[in-house]
C-alpha positions as CSV (number, residue, x, y, z in Angstrom):
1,X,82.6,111.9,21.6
2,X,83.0,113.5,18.1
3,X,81.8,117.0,17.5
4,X,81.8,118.3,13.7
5,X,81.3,121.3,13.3
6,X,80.4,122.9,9.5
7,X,79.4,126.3,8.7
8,X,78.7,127.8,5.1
9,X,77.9,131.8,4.7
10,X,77.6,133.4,1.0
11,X,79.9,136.2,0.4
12,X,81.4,138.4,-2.6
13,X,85.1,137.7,-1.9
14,X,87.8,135.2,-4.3
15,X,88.3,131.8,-2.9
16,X,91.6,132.6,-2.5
17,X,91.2,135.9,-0.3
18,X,88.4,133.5,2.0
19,X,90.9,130.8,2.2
20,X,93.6,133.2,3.3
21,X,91.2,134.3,6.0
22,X,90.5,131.4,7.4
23,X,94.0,129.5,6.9
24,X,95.6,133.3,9.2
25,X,95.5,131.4,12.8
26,X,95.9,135.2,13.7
27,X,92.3,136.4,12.1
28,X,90.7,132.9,11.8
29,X,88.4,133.2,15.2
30,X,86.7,136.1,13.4
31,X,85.5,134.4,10.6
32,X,84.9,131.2,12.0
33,X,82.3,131.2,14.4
34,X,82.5,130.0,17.9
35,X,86.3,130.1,17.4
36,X,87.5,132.4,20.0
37,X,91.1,131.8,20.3
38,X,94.1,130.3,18.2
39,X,97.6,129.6,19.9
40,X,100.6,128.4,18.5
41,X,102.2,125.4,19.4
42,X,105.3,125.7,18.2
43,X,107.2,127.5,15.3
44,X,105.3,125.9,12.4
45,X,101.3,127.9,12.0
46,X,100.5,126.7,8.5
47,X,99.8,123.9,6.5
48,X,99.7,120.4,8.1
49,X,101.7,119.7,11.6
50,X,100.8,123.3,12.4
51,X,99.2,122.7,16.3
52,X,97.3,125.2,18.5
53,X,95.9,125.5,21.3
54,X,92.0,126.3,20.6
55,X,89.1,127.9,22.4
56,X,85.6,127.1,21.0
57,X,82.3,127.8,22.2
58,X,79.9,125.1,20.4
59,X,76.2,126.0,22.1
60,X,76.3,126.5,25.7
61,X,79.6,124.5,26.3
62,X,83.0,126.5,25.9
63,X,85.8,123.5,24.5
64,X,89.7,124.1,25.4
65,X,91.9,121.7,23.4
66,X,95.1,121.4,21.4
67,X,94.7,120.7,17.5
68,X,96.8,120.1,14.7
69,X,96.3,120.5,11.0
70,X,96.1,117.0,9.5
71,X,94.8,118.1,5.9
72,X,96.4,121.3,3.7
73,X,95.8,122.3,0.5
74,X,96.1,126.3,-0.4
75,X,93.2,128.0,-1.1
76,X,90.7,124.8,-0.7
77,X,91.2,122.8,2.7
78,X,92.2,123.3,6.0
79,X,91.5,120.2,8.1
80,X,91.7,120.6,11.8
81,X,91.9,117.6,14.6
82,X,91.7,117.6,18.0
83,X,94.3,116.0,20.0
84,X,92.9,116.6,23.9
85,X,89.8,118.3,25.0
C-alpha cells in the first residue's frame, strides 16, 4: 500500500527559514502535521541517507516505520521513503 501524504499552509516566513524547519529532524514533527516523532538512525540526520525511525498518525491509524531521505536539495526538497511499516 502506498500512502502520500501532502500538506500546504500559507505563511509570512523566507523559504529558506521554512525549509530549515522542516529539514531540523529535531523540530520537524511540529511543523509537519501528524508527525509525532523523528529518531536517528545513525550518525548522518541531513540530506539524503539520513534514516529515522518515524511516528505518524495519518487519520485514525498511528504508522511506526524507519525512513530514509532519498531526495535533498537545501532550501527546496526533502524527500522522505519508508523502508518498513
Amino acid at each position: 500500500m502506498i500512502i502520500k501524504v501532502h500538506a500546504s499552509e500559507v505563511i509570512q516566513a523566507s523559504p529558506a527559514a521554512l525549509f530549515d524547519c522542516v529539514a531540523d529532524y529535531a523540530v520537524a514533527p511540529l511543523f509537519i502535521e501528524g508527525l509525532q516523532r523523528l529518531t536517528p538512525v545513525g550518525p548522518k540526520t541531513t540530506g539524503e541517507g539520513a534514516r529515522f525511525d518515524a511516528v505518524m498518525k495519518v487519520g485514525p491509524k498511528t504508522f511506526h516505520a524507519t525512513v530514509e531521505i532519498t531526495d535533498y536539495e537545501e532550501d527546496r526538497l526533502v524527500t522522505w521513503a519508508s523502508s518498513n511499516g
